[in-house]
PyMOL Python script that loads the backbone (N, CA, C, O; Angstrom):
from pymol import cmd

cmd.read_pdbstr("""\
ATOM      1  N   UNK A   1       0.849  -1.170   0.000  1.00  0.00           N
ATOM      2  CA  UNK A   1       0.000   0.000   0.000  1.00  0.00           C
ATOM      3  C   UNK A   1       0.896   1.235   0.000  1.00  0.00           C
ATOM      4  O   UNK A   1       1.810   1.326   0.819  1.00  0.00           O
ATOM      5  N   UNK A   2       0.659   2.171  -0.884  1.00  0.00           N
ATOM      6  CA  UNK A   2       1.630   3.323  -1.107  1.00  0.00           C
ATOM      7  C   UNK A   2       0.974   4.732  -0.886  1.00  0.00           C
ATOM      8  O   UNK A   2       0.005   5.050  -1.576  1.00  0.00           O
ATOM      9  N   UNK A   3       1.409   5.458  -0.075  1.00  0.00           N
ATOM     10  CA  UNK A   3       0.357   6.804   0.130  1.00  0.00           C
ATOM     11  C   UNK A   3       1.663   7.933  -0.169  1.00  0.00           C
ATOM     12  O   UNK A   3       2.625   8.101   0.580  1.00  0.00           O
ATOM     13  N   UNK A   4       1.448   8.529  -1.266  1.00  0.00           N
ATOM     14  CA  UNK A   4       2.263   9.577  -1.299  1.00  0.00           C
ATOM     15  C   UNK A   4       3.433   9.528  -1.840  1.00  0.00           C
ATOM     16  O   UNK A   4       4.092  10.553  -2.009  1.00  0.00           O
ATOM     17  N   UNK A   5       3.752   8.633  -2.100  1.00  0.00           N
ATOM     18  CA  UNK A   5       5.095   8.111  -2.555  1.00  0.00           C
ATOM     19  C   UNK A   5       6.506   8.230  -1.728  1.00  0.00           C
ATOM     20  O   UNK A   5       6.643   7.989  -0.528  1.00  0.00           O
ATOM     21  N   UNK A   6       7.613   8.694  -2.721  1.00  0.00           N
ATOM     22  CA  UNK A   6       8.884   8.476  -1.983  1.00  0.00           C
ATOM     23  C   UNK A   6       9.489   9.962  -1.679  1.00  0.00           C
ATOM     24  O   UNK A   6      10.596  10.209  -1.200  1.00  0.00           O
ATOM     25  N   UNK A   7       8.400  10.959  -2.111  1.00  0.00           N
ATOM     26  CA  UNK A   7       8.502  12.357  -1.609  1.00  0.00           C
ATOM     27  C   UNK A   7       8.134  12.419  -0.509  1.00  0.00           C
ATOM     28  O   UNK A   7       8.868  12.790   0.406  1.00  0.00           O
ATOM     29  N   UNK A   8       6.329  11.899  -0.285  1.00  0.00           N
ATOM     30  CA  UNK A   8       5.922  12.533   0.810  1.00  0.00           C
ATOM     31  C   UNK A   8       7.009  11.599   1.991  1.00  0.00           C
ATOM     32  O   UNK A   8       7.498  12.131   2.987  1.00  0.00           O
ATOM     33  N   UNK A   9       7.191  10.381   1.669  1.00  0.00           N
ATOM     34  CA  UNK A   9       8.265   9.482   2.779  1.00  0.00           C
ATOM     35  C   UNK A   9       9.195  10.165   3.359  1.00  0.00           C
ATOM     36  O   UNK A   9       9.268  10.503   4.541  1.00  0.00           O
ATOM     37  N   UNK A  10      10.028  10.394   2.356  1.00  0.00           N
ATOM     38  CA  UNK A  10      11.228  12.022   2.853  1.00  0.00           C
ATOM     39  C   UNK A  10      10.895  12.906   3.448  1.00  0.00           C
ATOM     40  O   UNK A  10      11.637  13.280   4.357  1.00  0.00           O
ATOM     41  N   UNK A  11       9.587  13.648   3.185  1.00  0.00           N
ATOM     42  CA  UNK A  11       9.573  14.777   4.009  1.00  0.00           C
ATOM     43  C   UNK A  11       8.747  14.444   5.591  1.00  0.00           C
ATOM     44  O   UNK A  11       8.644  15.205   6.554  1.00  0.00           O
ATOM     45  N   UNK A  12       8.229  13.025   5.431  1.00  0.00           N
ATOM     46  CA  UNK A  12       7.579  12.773   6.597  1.00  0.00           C
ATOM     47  C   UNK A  12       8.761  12.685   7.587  1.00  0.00           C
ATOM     48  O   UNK A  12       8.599  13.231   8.678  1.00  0.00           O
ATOM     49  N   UNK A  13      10.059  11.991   7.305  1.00  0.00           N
ATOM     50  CA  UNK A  13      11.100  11.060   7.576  1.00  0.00           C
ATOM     51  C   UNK A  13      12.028  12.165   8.071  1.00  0.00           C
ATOM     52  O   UNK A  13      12.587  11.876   9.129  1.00  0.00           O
ATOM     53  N   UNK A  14      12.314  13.306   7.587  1.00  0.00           N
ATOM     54  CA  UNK A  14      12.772  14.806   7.821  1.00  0.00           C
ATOM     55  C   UNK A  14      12.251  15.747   8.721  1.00  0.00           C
ATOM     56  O   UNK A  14      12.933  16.566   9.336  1.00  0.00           O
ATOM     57  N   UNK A  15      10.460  15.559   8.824  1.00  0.00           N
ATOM     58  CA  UNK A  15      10.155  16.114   9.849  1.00  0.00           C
ATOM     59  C   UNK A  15      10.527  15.599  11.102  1.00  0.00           C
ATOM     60  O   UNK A  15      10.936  16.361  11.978  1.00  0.00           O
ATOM     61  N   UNK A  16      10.394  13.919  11.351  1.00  0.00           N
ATOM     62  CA  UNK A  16      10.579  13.151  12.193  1.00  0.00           C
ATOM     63  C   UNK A  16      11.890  13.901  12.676  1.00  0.00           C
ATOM     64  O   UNK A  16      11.919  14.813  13.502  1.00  0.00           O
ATOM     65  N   UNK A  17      12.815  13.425  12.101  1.00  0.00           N
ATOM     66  CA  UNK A  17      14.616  13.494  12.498  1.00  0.00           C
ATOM     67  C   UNK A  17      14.450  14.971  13.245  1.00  0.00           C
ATOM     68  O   UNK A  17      15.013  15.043  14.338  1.00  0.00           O
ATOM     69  N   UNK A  18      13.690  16.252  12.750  1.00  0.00           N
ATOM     70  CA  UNK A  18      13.558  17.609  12.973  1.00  0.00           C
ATOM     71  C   UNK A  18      13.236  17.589  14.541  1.00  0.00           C
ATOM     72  O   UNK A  18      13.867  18.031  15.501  1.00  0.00           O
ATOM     73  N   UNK A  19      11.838  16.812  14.427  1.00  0.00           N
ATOM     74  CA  UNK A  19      10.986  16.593  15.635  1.00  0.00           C
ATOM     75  C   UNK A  19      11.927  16.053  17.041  1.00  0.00           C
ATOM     76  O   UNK A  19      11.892  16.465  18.200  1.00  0.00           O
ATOM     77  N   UNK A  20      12.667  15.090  16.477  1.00  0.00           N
ATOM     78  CA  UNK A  20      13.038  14.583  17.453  1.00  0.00           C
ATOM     79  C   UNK A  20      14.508  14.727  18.352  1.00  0.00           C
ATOM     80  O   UNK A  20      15.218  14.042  19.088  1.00  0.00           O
ATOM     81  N   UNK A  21      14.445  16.179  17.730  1.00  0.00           N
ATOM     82  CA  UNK A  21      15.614  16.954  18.381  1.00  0.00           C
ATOM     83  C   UNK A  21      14.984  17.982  19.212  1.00  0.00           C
ATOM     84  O   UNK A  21      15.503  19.004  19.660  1.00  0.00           O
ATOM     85  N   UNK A  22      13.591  17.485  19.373  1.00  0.00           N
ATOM     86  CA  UNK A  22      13.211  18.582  20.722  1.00  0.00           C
ATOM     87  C   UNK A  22      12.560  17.821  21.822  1.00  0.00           C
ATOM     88  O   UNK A  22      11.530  17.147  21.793  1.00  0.00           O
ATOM     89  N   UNK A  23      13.378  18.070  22.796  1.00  0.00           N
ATOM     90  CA  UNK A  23      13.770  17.322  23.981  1.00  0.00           C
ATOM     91  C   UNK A  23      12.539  17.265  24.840  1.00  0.00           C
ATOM     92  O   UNK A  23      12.820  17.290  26.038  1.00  0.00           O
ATOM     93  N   UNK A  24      11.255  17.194  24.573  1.00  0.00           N
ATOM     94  CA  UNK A  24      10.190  16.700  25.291  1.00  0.00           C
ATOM     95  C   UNK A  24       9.673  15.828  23.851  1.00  0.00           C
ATOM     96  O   UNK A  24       8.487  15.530  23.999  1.00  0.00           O
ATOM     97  N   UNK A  25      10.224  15.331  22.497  1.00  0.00           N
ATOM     98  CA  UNK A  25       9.468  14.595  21.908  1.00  0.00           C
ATOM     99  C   UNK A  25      10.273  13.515  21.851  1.00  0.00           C
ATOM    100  O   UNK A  25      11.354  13.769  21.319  1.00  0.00           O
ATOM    101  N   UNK A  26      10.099  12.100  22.304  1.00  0.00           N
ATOM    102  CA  UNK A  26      11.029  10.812  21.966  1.00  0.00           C
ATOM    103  C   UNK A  26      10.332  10.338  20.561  1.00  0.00           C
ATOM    104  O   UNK A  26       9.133  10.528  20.362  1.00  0.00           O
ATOM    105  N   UNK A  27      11.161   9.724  19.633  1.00  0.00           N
ATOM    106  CA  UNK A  27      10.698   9.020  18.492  1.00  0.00           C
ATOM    107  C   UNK A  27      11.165   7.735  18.551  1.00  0.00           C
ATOM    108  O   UNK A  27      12.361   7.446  18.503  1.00  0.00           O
ATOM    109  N   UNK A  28      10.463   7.124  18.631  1.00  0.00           N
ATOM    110  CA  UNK A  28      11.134   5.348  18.532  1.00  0.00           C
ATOM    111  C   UNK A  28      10.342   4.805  17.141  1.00  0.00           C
ATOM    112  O   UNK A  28       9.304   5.098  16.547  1.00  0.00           O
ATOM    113  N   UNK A  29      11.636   3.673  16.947  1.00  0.00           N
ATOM    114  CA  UNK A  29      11.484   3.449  15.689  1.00  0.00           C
ATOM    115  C   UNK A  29      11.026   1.538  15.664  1.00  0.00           C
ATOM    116  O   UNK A  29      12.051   0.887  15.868  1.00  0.00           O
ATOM    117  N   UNK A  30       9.834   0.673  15.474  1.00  0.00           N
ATOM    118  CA  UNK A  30       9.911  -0.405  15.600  1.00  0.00           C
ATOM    119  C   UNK A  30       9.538  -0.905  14.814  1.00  0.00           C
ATOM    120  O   UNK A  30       8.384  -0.598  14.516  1.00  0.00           O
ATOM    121  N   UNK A  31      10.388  -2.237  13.764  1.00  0.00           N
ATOM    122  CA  UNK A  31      10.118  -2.682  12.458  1.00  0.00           C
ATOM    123  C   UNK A  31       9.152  -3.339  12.651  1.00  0.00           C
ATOM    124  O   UNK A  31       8.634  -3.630  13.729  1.00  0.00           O
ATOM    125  N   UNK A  32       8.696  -3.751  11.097  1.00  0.00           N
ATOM    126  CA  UNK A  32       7.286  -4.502  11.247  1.00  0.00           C
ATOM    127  C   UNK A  32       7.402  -5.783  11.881  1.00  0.00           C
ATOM    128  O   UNK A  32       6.526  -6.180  12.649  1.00  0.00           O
ATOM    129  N   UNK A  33       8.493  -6.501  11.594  1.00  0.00           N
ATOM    130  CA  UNK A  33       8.976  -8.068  11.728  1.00  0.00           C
ATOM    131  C   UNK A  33       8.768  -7.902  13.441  1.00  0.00           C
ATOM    132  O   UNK A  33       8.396  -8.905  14.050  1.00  0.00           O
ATOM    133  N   UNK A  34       8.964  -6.883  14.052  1.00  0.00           N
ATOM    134  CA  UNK A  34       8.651  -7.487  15.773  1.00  0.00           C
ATOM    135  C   UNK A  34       7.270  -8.142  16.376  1.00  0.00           C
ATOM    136  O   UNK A  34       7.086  -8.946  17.290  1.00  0.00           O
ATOM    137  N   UNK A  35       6.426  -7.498  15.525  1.00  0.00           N
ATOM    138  CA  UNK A  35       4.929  -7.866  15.767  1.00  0.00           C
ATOM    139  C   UNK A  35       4.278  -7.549  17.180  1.00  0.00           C
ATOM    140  O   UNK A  35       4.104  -6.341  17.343  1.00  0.00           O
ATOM    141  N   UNK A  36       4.021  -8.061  17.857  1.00  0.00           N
ATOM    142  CA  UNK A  36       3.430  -7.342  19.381  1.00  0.00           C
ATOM    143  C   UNK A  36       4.558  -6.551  20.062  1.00  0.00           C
ATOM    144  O   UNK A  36       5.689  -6.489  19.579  1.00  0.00           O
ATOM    145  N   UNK A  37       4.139  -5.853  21.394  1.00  0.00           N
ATOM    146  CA  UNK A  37       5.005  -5.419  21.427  1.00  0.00           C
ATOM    147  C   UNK A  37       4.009  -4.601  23.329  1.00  0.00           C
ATOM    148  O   UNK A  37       2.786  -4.701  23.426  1.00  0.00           O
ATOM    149  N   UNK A  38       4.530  -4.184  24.047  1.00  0.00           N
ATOM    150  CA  UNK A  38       3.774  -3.726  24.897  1.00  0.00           C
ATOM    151  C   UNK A  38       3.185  -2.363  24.692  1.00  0.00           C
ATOM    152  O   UNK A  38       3.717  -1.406  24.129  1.00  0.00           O
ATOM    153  N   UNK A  39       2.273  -2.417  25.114  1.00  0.00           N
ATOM    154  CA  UNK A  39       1.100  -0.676  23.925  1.00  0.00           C
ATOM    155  C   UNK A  39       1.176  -1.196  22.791  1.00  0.00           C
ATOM    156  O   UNK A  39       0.676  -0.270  22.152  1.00  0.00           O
ATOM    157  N   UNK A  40       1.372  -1.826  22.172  1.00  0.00           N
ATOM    158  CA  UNK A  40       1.059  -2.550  20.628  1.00  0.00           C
ATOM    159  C   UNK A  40      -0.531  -2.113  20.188  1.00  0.00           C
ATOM    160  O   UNK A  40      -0.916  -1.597  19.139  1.00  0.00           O
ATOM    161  N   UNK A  41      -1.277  -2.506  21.352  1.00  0.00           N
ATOM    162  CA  UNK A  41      -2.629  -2.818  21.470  1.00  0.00           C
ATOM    163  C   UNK A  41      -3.365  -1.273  21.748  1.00  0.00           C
ATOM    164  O   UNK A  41      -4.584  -1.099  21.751  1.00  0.00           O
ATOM    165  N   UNK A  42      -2.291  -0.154  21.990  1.00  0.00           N
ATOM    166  CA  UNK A  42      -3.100   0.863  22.432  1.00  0.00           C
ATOM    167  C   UNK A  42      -3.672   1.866  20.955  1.00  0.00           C
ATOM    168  O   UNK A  42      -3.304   1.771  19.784  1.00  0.00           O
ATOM    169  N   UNK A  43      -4.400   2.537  21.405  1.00  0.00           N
ATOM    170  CA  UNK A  43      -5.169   3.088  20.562  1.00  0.00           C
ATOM    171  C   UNK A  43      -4.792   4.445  20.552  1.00  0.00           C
ATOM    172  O   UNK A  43      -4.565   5.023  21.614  1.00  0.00           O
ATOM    173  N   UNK A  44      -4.682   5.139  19.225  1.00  0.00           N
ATOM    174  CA  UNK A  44      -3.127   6.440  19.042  1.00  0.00           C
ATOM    175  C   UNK A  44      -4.561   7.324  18.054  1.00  0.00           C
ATOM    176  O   UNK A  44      -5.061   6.857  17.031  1.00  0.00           O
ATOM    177  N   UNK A  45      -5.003   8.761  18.769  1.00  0.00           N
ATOM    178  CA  UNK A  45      -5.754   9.139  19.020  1.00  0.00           C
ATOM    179  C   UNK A  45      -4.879  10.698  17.753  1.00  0.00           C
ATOM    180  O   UNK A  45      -3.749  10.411  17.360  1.00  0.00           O
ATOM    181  N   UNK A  46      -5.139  11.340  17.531  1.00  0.00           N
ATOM    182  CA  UNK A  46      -4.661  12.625  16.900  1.00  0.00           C
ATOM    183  C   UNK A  46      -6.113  13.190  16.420  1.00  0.00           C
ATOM    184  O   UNK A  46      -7.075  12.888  15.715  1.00  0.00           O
ATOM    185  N   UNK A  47      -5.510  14.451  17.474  1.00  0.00           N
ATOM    186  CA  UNK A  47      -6.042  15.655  17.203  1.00  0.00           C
ATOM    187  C   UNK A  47      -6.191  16.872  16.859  1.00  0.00           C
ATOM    188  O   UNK A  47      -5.868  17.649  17.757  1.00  0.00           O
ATOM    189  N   UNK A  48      -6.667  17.502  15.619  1.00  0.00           N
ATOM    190  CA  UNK A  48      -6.018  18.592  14.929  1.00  0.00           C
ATOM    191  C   UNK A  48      -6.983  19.569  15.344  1.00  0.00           C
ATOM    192  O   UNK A  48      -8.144  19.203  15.528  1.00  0.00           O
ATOM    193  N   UNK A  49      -6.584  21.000  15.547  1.00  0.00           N
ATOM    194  CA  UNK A  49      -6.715  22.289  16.189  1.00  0.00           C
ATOM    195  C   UNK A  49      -6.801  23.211  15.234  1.00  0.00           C
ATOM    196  O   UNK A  49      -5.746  23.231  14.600  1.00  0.00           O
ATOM    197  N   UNK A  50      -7.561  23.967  14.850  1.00  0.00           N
ATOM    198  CA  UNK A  50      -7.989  25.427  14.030  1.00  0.00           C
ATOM    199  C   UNK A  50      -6.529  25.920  14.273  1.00  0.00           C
ATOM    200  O   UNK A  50      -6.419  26.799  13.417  1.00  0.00           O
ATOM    201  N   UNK A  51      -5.596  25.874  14.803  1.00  0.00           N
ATOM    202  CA  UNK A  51      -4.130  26.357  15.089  1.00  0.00           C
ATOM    203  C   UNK A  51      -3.160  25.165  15.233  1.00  0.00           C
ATOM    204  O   UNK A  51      -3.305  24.453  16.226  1.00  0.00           O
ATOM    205  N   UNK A  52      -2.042  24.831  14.215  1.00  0.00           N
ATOM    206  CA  UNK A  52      -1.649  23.608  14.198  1.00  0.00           C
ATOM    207  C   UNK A  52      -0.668  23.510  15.504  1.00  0.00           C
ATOM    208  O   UNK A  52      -0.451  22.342  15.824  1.00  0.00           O
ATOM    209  N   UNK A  53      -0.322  24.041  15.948  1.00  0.00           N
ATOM    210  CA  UNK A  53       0.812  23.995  17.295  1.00  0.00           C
ATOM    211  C   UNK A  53      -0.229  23.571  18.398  1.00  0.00           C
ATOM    212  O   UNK A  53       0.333  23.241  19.443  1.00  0.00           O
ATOM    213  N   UNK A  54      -1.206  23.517  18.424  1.00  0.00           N
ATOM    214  CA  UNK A  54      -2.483  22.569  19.111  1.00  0.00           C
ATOM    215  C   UNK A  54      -2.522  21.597  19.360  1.00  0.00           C
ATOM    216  O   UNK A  54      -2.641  21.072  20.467  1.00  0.00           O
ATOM    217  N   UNK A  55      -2.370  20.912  17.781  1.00  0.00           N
ATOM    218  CA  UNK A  55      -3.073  19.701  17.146  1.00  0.00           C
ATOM    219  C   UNK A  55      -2.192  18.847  18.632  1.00  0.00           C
ATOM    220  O   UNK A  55      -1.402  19.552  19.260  1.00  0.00           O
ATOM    221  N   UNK A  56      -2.376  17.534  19.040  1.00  0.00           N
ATOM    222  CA  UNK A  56      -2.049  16.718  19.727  1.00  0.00           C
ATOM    223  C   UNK A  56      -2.492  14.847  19.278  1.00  0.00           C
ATOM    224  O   UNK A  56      -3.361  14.290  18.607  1.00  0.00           O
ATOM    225  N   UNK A  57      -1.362  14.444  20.073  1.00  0.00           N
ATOM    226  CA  UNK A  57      -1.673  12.976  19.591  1.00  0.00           C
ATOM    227  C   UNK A  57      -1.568  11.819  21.137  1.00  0.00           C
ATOM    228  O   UNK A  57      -0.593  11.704  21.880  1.00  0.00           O
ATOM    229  N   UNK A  58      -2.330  11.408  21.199  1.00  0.00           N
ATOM    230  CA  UNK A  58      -2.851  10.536  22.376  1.00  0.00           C
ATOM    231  C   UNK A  58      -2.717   8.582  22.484  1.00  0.00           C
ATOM    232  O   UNK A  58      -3.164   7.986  23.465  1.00  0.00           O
TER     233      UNK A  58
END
""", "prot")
cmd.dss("prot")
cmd.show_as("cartoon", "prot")
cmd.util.cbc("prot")
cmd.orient("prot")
C-alpha cells in the first residue's frame, strides 16, 4: 500500500529526524517483523486544532 510516494516518505522522515531533536518529543522506531510489542494494542488518538501547534496525539 503506497500513500504519497517516496517524496511525501522524505519529508515525513525529515520532519521526524527535525521533531526529534526537541527534547520533550522521543521518536522510537519499531520494524514490522517485531509484531506485538507492549502498547502494541493501544489506541493512538490525533487531534487537529484550528491552530496547528495545538493539534495533539494521544
Amino acid at each position: 500500500m503506497e500513500f504519497g510516494g517516496p517524496e511525501v516518505a522524505r519529508g515525513q522522515l525529515e520532519y521526524l529526524l527535525t521533531a526529534s531533536e526537541h527534547p520533550r518529543i522521543d521518536v522510537r522506531v519499531i520494524p514490522f517483523r517485531t509484531g506485538s510489542f507492549p502498547s502494541s494494542g493501544a489506541a493512538i488518538v490525533y487531534f487537529g486544532a484550528e491552530v496547528a501547534r495545538l493539534d495533539s496525539v494521544h
